[in-house]
Every structure is written in structure tokens, then in C-alpha cells.
PDBQT receptor file of N, H, CA, C and O in Angstrom, charges set to zero:
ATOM      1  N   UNK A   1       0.833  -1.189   0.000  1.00  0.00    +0.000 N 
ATOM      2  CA  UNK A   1       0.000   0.000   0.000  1.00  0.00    +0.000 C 
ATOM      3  C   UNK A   1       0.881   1.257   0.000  1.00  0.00    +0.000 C 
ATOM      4  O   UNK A   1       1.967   1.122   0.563  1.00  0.00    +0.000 OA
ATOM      5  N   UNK A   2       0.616   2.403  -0.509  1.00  0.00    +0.000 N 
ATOM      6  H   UNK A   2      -0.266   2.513  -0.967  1.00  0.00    +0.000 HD
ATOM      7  CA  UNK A   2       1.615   3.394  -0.975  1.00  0.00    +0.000 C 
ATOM      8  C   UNK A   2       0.903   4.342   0.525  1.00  0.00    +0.000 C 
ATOM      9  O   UNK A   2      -0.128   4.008   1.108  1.00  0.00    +0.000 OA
ATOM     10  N   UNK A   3       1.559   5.243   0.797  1.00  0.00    +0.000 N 
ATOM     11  H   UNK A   3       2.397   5.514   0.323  1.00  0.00    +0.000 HD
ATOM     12  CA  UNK A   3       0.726   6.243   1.721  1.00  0.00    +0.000 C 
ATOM     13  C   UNK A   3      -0.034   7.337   0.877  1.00  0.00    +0.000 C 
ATOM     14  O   UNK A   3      -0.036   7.694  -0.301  1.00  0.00    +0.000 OA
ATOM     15  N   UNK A   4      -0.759   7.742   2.188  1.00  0.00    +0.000 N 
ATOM     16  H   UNK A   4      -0.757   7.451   3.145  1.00  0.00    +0.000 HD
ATOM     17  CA  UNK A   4      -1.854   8.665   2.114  1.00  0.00    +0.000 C 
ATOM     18  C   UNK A   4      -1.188  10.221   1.936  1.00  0.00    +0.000 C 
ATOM     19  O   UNK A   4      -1.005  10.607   3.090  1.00  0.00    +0.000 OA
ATOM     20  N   UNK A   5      -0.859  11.011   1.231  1.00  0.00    +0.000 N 
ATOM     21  H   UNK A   5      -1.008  10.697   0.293  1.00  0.00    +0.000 HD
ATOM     22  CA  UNK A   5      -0.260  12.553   1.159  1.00  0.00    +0.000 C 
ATOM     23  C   UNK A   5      -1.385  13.322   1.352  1.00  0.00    +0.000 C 
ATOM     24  O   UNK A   5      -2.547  13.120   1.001  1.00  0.00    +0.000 OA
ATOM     25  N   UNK A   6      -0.871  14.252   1.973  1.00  0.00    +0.000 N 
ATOM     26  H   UNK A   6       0.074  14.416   2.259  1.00  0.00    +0.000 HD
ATOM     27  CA  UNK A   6      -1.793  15.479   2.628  1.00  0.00    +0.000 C 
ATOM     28  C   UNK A   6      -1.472  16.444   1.467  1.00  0.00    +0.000 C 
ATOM     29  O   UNK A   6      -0.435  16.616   0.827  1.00  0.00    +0.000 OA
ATOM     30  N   UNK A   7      -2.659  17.002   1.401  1.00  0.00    +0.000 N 
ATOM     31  H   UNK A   7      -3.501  16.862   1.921  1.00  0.00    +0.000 HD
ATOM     32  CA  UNK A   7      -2.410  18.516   0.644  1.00  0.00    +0.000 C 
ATOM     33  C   UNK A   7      -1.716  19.410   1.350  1.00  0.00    +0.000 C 
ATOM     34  O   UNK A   7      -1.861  19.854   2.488  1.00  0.00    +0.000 OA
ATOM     35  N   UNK A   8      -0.656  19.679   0.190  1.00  0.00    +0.000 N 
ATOM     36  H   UNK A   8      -0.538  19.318  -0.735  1.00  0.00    +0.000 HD
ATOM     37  CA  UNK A   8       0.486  20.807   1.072  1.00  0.00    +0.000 C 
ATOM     38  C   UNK A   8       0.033  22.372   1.138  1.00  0.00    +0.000 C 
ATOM     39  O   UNK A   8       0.461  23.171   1.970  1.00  0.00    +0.000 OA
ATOM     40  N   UNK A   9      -0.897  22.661   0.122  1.00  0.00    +0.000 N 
ATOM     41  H   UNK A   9      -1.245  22.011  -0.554  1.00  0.00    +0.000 HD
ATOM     42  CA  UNK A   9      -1.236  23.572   0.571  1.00  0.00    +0.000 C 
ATOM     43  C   UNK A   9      -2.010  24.202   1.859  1.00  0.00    +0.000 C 
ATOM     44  O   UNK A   9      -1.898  25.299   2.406  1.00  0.00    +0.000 OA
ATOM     45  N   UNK A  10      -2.939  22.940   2.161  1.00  0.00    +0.000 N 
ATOM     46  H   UNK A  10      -3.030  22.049   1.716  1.00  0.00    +0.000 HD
ATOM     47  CA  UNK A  10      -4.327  23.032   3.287  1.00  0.00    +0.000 C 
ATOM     48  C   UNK A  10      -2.857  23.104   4.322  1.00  0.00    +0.000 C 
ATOM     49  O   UNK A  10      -2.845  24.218   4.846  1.00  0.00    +0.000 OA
ATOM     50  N   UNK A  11      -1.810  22.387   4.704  1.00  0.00    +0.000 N 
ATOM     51  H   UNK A  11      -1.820  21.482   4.278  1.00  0.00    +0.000 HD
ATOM     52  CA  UNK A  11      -0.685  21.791   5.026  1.00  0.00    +0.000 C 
ATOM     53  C   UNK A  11      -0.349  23.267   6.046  1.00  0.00    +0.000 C 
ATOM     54  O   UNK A  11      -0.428  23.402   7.267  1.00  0.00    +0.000 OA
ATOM     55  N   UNK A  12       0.015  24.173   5.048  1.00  0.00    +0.000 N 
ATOM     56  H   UNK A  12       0.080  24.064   4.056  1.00  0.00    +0.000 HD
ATOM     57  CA  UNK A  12       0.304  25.704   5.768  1.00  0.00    +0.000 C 
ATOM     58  C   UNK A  12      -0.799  26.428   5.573  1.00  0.00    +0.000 C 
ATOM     59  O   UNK A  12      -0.445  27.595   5.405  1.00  0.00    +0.000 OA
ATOM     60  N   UNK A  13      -2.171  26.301   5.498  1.00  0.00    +0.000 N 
ATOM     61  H   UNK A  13      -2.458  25.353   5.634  1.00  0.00    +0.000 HD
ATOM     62  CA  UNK A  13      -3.324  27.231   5.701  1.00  0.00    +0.000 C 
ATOM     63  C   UNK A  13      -3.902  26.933   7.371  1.00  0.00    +0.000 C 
ATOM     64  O   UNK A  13      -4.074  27.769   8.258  1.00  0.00    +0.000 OA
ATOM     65  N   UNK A  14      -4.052  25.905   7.404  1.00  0.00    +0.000 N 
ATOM     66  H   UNK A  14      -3.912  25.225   6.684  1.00  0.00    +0.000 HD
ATOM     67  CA  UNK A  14      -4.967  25.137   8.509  1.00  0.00    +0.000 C 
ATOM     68  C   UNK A  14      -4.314  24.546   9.683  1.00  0.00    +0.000 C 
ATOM     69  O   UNK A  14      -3.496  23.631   9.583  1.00  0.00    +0.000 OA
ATOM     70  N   UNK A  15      -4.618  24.987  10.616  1.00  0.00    +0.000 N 
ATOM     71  H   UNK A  15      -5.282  25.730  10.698  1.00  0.00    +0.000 HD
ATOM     72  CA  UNK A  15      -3.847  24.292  12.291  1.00  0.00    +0.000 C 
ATOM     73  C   UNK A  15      -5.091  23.280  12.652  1.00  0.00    +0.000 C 
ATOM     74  O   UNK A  15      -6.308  23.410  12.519  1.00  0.00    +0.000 OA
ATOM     75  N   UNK A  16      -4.434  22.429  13.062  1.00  0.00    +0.000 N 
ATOM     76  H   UNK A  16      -3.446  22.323  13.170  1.00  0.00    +0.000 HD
ATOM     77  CA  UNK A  16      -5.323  21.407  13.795  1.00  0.00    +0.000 C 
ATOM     78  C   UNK A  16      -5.771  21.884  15.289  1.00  0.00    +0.000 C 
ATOM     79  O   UNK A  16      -4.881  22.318  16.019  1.00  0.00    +0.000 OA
ATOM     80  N   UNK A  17      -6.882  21.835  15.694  1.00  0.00    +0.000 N 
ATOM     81  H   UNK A  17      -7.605  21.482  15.101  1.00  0.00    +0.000 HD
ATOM     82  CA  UNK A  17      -7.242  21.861  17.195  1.00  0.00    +0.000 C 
ATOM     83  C   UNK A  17      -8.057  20.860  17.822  1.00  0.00    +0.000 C 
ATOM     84  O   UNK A  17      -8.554  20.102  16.989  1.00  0.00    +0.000 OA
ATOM     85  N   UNK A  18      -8.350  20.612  18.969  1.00  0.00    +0.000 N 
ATOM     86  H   UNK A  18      -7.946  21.228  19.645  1.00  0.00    +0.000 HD
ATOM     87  CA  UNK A  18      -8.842  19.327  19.769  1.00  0.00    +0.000 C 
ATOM     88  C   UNK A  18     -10.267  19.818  19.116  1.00  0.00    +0.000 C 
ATOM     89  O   UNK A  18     -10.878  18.785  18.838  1.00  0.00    +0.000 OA
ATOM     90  N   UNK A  19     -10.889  20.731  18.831  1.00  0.00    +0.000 N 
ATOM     91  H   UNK A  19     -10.394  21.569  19.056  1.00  0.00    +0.000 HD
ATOM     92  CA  UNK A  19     -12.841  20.813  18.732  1.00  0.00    +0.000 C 
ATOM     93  C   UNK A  19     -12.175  20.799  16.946  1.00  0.00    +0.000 C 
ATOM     94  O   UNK A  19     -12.132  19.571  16.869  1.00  0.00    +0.000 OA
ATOM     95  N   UNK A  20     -11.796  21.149  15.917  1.00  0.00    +0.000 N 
ATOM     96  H   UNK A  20     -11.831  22.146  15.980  1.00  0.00    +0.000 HD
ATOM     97  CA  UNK A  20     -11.883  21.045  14.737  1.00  0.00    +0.000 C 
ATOM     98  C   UNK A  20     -10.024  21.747  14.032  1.00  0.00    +0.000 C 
ATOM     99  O   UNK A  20      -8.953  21.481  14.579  1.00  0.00    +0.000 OA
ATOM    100  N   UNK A  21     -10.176  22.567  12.845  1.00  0.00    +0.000 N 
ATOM    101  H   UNK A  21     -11.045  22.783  12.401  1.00  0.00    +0.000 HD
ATOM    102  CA  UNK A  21      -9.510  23.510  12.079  1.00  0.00    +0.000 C 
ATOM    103  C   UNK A  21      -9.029  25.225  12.485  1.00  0.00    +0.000 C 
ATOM    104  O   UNK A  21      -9.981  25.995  12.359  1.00  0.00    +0.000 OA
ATOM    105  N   UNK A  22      -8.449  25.520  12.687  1.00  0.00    +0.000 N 
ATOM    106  H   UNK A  22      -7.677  24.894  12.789  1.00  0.00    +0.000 HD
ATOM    107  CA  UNK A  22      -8.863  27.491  12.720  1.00  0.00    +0.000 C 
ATOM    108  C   UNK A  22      -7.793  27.864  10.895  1.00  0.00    +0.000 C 
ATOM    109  O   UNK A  22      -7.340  27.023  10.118  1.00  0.00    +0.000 OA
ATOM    110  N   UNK A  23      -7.755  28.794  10.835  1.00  0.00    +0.000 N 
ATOM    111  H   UNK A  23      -8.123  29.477  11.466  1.00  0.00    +0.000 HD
ATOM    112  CA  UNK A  23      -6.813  29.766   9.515  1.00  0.00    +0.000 C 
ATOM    113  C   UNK A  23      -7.021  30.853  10.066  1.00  0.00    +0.000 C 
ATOM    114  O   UNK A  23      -7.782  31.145  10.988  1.00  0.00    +0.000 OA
ATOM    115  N   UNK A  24      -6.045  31.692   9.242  1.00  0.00    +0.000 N 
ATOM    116  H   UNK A  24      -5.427  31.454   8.493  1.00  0.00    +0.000 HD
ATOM    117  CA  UNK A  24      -5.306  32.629   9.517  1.00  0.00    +0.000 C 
ATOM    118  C   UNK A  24      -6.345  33.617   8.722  1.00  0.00    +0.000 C 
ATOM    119  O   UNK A  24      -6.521  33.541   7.506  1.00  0.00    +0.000 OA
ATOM    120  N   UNK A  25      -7.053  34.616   9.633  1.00  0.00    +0.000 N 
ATOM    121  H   UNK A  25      -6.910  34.678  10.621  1.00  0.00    +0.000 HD
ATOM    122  CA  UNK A  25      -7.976  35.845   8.436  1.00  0.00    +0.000 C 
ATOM    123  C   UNK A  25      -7.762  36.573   7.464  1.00  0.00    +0.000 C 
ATOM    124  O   UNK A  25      -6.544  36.621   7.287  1.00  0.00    +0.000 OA
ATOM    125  N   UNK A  26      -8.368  37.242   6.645  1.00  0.00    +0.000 N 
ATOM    126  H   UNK A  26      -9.356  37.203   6.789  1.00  0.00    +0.000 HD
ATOM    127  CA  UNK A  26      -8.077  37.978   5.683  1.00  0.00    +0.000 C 
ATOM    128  C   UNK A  26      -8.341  39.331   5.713  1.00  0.00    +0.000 C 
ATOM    129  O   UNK A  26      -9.121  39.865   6.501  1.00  0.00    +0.000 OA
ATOM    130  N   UNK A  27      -7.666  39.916   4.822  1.00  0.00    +0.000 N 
ATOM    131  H   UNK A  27      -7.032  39.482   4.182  1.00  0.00    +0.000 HD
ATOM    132  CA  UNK A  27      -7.466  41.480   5.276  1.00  0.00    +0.000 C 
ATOM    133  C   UNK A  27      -6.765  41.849   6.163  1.00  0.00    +0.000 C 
ATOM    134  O   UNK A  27      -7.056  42.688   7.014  1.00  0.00    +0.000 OA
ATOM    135  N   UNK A  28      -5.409  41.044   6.014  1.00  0.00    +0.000 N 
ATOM    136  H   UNK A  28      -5.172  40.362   5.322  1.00  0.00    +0.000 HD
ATOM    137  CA  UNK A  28      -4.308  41.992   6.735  1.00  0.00    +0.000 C 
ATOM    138  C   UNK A  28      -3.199  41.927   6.208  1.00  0.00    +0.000 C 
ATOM    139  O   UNK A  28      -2.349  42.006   7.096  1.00  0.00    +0.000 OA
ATOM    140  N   UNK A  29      -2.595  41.787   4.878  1.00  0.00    +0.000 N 
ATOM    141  H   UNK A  29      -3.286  41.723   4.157  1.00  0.00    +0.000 HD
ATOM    142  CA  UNK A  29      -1.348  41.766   4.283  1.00  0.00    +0.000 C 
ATOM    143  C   UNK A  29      -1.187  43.120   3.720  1.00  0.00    +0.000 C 
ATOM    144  O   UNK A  29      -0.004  43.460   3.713  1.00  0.00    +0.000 OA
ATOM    145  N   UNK A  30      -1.987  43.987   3.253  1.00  0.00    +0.000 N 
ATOM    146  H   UNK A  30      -2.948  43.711   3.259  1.00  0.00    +0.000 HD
ATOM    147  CA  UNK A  30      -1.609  45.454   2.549  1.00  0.00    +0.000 C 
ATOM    148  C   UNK A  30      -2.908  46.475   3.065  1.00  0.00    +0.000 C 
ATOM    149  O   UNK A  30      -3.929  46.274   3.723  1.00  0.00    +0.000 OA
ATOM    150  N   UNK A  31      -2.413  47.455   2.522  1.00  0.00    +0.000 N 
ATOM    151  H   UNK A  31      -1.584  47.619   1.987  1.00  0.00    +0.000 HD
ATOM    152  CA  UNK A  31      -3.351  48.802   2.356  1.00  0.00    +0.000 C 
ATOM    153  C   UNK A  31      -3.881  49.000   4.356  1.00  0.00    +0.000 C 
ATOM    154  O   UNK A  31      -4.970  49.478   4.672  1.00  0.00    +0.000 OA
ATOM    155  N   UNK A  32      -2.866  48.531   5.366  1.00  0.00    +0.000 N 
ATOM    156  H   UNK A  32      -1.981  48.142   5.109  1.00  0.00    +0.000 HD
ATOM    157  CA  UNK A  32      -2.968  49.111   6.626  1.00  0.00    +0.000 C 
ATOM    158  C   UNK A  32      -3.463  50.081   6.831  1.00  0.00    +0.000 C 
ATOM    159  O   UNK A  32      -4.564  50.222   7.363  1.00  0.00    +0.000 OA
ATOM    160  N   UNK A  33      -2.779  50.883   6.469  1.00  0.00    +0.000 N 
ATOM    161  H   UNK A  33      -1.884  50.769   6.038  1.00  0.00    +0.000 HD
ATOM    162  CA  UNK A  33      -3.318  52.360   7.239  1.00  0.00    +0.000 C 
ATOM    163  C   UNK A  33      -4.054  52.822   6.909  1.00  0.00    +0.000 C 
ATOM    164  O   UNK A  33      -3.931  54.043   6.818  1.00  0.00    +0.000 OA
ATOM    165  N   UNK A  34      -5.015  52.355   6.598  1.00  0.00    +0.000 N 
ATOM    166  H   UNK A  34      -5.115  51.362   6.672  1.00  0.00    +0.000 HD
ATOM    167  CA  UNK A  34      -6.563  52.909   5.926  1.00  0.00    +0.000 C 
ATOM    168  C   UNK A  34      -7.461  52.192   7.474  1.00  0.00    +0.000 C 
ATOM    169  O   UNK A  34      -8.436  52.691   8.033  1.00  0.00    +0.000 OA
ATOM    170  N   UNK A  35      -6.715  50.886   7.857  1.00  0.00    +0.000 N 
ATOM    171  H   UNK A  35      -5.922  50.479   7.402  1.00  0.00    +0.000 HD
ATOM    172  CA  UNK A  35      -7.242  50.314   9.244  1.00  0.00    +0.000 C 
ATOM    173  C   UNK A  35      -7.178  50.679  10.001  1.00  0.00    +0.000 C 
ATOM    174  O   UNK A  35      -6.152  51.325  10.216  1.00  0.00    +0.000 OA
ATOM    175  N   UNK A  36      -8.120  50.594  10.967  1.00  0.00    +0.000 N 
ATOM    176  H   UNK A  36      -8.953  50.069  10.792  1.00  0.00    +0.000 HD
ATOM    177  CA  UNK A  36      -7.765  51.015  12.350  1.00  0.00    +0.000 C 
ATOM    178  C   UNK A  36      -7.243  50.018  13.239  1.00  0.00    +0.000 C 
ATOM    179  O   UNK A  36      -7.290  48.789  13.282  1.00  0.00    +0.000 OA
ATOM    180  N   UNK A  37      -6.723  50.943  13.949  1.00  0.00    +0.000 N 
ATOM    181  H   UNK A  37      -6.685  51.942  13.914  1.00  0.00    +0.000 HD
ATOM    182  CA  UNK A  37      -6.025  49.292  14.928  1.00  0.00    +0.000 C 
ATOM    183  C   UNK A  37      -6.540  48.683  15.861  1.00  0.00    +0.000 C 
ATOM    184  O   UNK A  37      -5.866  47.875  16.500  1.00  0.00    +0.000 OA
ATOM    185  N   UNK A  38      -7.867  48.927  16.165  1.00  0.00    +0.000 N 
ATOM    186  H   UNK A  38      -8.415  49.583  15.646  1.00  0.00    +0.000 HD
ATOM    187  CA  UNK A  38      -8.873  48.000  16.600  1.00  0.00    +0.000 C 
ATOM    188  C   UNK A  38      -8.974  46.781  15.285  1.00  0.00    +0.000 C 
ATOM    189  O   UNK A  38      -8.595  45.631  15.508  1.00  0.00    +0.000 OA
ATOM    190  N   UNK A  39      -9.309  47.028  14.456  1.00  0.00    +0.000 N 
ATOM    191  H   UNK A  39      -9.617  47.963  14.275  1.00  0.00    +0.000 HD
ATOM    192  CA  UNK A  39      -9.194  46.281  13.309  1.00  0.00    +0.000 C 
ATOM    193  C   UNK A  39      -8.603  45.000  13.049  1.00  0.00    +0.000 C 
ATOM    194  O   UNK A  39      -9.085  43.876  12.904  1.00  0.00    +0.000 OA
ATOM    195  N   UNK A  40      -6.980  45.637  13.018  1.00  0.00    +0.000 N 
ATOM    196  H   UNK A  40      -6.589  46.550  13.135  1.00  0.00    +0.000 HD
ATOM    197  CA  UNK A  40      -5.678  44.974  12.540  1.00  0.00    +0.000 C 
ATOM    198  C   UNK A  40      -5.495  44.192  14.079  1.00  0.00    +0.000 C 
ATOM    199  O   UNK A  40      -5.106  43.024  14.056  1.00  0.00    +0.000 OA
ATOM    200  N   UNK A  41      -5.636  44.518  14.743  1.00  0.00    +0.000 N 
ATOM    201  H   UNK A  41      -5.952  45.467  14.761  1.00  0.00    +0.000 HD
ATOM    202  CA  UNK A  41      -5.440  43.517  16.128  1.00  0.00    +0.000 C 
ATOM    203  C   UNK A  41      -6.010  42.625  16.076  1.00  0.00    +0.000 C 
ATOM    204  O   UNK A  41      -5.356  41.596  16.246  1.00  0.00    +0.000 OA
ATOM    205  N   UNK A  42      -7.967  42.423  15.744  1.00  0.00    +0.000 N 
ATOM    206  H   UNK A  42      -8.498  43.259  15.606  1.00  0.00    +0.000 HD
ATOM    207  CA  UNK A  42      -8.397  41.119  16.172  1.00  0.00    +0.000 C 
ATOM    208  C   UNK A  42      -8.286  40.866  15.027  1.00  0.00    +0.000 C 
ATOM    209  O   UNK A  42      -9.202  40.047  14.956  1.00  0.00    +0.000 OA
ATOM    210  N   UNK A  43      -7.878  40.914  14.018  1.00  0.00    +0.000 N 
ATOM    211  H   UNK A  43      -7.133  41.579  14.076  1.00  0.00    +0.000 HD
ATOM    212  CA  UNK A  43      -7.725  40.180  13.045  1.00  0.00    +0.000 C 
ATOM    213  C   UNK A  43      -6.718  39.310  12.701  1.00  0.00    +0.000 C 
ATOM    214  O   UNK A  43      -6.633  38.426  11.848  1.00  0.00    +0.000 OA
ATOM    215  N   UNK A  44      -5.859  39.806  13.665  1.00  0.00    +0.000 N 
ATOM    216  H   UNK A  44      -5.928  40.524  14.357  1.00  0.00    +0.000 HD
ATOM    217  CA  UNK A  44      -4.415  38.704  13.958  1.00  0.00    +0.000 C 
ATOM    218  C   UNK A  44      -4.698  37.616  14.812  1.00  0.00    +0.000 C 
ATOM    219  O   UNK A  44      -3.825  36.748  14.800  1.00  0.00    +0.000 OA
ATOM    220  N   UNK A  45      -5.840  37.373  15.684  1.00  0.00    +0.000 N 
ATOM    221  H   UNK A  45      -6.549  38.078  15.694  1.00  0.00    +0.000 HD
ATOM    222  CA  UNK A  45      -6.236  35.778  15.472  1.00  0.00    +0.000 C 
ATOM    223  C   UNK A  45      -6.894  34.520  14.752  1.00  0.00    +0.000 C 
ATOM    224  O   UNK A  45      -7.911  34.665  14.074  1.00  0.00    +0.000 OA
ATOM    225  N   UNK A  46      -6.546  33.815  14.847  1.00  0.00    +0.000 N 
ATOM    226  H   UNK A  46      -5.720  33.698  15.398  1.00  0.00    +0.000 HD
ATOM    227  CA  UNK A  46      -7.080  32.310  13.778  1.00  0.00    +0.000 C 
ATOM    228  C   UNK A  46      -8.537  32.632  14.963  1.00  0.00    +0.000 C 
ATOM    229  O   UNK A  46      -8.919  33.066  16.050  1.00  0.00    +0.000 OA
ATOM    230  N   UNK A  47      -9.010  31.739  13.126  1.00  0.00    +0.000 N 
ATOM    231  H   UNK A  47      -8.700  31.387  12.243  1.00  0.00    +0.000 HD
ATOM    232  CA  UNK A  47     -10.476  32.101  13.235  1.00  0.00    +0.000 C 
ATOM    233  C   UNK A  47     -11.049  30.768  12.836  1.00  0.00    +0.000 C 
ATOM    234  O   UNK A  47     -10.708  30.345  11.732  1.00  0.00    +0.000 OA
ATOM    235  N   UNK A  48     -12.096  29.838  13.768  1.00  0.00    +0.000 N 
ATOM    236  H   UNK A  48     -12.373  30.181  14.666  1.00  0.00    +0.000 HD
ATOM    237  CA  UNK A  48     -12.248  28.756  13.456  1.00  0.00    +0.000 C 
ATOM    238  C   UNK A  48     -12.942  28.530  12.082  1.00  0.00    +0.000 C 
ATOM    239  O   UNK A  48     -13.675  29.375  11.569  1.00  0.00    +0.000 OA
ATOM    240  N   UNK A  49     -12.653  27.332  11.531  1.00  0.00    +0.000 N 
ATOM    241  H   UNK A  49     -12.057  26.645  11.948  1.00  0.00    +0.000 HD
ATOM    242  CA  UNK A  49     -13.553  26.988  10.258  1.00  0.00    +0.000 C 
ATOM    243  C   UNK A  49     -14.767  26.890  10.286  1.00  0.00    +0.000 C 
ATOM    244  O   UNK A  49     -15.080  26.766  11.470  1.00  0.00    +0.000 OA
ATOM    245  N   UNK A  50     -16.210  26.863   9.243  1.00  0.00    +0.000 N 
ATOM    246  H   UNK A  50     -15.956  26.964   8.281  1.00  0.00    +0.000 HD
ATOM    247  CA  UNK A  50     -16.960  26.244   9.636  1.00  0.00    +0.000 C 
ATOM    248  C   UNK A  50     -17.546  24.964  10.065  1.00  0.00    +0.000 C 
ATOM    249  O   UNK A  50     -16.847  24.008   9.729  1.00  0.00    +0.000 OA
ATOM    250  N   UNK A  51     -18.571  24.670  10.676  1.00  0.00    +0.000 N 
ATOM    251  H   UNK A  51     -19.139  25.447  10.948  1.00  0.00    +0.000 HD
ATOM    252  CA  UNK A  51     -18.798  22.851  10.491  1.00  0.00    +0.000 C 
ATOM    253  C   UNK A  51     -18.615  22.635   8.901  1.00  0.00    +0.000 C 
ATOM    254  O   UNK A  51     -17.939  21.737   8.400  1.00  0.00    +0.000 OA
ATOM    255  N   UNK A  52     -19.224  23.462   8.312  1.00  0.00    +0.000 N 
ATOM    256  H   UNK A  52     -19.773  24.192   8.720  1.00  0.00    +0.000 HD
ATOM    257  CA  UNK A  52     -19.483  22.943   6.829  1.00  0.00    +0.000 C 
ATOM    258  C   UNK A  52     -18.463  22.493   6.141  1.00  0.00    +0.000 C 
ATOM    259  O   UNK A  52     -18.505  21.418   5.542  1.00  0.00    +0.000 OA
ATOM    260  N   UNK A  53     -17.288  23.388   6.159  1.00  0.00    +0.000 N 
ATOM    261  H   UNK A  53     -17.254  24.261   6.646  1.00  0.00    +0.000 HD
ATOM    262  CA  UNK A  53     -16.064  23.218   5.660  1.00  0.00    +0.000 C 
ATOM    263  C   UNK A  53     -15.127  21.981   5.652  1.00  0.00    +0.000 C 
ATOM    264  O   UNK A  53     -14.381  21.311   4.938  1.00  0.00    +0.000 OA
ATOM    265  N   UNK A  54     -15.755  22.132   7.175  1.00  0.00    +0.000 N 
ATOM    266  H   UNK A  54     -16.361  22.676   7.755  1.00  0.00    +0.000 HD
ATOM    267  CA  UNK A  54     -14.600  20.872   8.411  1.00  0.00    +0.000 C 
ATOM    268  C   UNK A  54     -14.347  19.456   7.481  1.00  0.00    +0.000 C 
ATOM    269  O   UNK A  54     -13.298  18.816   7.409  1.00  0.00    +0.000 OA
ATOM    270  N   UNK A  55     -15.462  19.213   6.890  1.00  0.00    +0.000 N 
ATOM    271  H   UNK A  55     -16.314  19.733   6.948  1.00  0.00    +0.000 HD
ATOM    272  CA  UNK A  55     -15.248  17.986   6.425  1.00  0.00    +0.000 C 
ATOM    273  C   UNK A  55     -14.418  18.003   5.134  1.00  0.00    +0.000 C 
ATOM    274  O   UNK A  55     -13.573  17.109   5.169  1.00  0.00    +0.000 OA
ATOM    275  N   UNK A  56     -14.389  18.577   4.244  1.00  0.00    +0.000 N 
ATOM    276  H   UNK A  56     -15.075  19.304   4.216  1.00  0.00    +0.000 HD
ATOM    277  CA  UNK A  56     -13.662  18.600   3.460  1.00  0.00    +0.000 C 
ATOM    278  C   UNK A  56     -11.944  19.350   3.587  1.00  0.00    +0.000 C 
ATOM    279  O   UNK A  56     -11.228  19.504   2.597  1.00  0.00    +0.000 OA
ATOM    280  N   UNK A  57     -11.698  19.585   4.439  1.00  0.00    +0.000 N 
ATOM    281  H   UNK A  57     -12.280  19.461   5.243  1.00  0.00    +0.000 HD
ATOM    282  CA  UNK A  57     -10.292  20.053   5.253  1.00  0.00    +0.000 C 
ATOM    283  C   UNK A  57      -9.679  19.222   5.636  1.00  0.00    +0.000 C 
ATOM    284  O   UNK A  57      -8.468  19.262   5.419  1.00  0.00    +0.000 OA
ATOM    285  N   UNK A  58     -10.434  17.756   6.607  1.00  0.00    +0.000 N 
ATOM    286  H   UNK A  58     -11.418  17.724   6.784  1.00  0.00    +0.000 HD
ATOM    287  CA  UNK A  58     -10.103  17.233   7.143  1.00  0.00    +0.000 C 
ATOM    288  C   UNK A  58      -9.639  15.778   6.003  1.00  0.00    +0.000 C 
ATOM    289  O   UNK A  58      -8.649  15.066   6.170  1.00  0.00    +0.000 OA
ATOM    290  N   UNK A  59     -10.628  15.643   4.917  1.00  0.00    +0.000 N 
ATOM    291  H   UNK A  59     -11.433  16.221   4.781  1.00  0.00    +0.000 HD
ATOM    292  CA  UNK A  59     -10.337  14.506   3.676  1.00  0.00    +0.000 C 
ATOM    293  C   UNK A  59      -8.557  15.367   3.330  1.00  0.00    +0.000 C 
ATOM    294  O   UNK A  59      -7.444  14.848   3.423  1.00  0.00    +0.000 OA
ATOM    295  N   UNK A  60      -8.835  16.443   3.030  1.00  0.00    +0.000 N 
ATOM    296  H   UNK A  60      -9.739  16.865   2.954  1.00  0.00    +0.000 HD
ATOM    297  CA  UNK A  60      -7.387  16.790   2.482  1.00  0.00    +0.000 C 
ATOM    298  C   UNK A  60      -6.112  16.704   3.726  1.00  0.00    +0.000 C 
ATOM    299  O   UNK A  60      -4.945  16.815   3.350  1.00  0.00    +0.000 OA
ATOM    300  N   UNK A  61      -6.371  16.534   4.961  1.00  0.00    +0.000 N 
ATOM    301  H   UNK A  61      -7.319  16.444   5.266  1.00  0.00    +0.000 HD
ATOM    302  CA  UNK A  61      -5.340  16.518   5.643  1.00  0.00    +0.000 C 
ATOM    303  C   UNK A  61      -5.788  15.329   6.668  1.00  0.00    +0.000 C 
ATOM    304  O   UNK A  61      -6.432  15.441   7.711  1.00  0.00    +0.000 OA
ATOM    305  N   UNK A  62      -5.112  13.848   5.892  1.00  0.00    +0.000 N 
ATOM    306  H   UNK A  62      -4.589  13.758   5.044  1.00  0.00    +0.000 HD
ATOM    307  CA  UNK A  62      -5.856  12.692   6.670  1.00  0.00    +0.000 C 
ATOM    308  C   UNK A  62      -4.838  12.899   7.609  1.00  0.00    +0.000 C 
ATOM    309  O   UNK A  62      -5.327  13.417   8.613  1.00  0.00    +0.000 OA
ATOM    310  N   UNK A  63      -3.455  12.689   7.732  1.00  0.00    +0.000 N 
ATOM    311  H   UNK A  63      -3.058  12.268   6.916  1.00  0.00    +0.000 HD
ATOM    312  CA  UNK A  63      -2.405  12.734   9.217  1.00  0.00    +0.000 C 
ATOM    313  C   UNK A  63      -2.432  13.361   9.840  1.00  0.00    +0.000 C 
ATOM    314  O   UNK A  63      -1.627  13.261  10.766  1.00  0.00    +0.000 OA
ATOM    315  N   UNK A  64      -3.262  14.357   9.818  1.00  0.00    +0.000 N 
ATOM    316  H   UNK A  64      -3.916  14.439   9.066  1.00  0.00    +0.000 HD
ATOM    317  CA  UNK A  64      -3.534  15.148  11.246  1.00  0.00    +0.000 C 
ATOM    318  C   UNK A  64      -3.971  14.838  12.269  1.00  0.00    +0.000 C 
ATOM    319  O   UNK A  64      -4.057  15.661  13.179  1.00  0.00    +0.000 OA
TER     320      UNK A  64
């Protein structure tokens, strides 16, 4: 039997956690200072996936 490969991309998008997935949000690589920094702060935490998603995240990253 050959092994199972994970998608390398999902690989560096997606952290594993004990309840499901989180990623990293969007809207914070350019055009800052138009933000406020209420903004740019909570947006620097991972943000869980949905249920909906979960399942198809989890087919692409079976060794997790």
C-alpha cells in the first residue's frame, strides 16, 4: 500500500485543534493604514472553520 499525502497547501493554511480547524484571516497583508487598529489587532487571530467546511479540510489533511 503506498501512503496517504496530505495537501500541502491546506498543510500551511490550517492548524489542527482538539474541537476542529482554525486559519489565519483575511485582510491583513496590505493597504494598513486605511485600518484602524482595533481592526488589525483582532484580526491577527485564527479564526475557526466552519462545520461545513470541516469535512472537506479534514479529507485533504488525513495525518492530522
Amino acid at each position: 500500500m503506498y501512503k496517504i499525502k496530505s495537501n500541502r497547501g491546506a498543510t500551511k493554511r490550517f492548524k489542527k485543534t482538539a474541537i476542529g480547524f482554525k486559519h489565519k484571516q483575511s485582510f491583513r497583508n496590505h493597504i494598513l493604514t486605511h485600518k484602524s487598529s482595533k481592526r488589525k489587532r483582532q484580526l491577527r487571530k485564527l479564526k475557526p472553520i466552519s462545520a461545513y467546511d470541516c469535512k472537506s479540510v479534514s479529507r485533504m489533511l488525513p495525518n492530522l
